[in-house]
N, C-alpha and C positions, 0 to 999 in steps of 0.2 A: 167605887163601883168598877168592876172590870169588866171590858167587853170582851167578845168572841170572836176570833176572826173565822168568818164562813167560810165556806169549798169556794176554790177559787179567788178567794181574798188575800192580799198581800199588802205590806207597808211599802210607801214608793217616795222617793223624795226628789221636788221637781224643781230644779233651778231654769229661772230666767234668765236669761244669759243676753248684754250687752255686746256690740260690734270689737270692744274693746277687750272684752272677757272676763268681765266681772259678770258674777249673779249678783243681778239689783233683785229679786226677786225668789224666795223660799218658800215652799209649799210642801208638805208632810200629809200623805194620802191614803188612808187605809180602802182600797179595793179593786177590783178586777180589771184586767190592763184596757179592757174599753171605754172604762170611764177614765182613768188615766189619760188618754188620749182627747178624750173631751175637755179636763181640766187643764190639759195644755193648747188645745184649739184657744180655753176660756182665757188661760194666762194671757196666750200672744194678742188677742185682742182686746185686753182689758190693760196691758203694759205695752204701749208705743216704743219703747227704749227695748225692748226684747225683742231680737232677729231668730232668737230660738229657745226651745225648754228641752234641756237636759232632762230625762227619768232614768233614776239611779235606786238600785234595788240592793242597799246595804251598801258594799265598795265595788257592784259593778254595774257601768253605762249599759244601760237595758235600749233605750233608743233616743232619739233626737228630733225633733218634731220643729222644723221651719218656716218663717213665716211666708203664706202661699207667694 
């Protein structure tokens, strides 16, 4: 089954990122960049060991979201 992506919907891929700089954490997102920003509020609080979520939209950093 294929889905559609709607106006305004994009693929986003969000890494959790360690102090050390590994992503312990991959996340594959289809939709619009304010939910993006909510699924990395979700990551930073739901992974202790992430200081921050990379969102990368194909090969470019689109933004960086740190923990408050």
């Amino acid at each position: 089954m294929m889905t559609s992506v709607e106006d305004g919907e994009d693929y986003y891929t969000l890494l959790g990122v360690r102090a050390d700089g590994v992503a312990s954490v991959i996340e594959v997102l289809m939709a619009a960049m304010p939910s993006v920003r909510h699924k990395a509020d979700s990551l930073l609080a739901e992974h202790a060991s992430c200081v921050h979520v990379e969102v990368w939209k194909g090969a470019t950093l689109v933004d960086r979201f740190a923990r408050a």
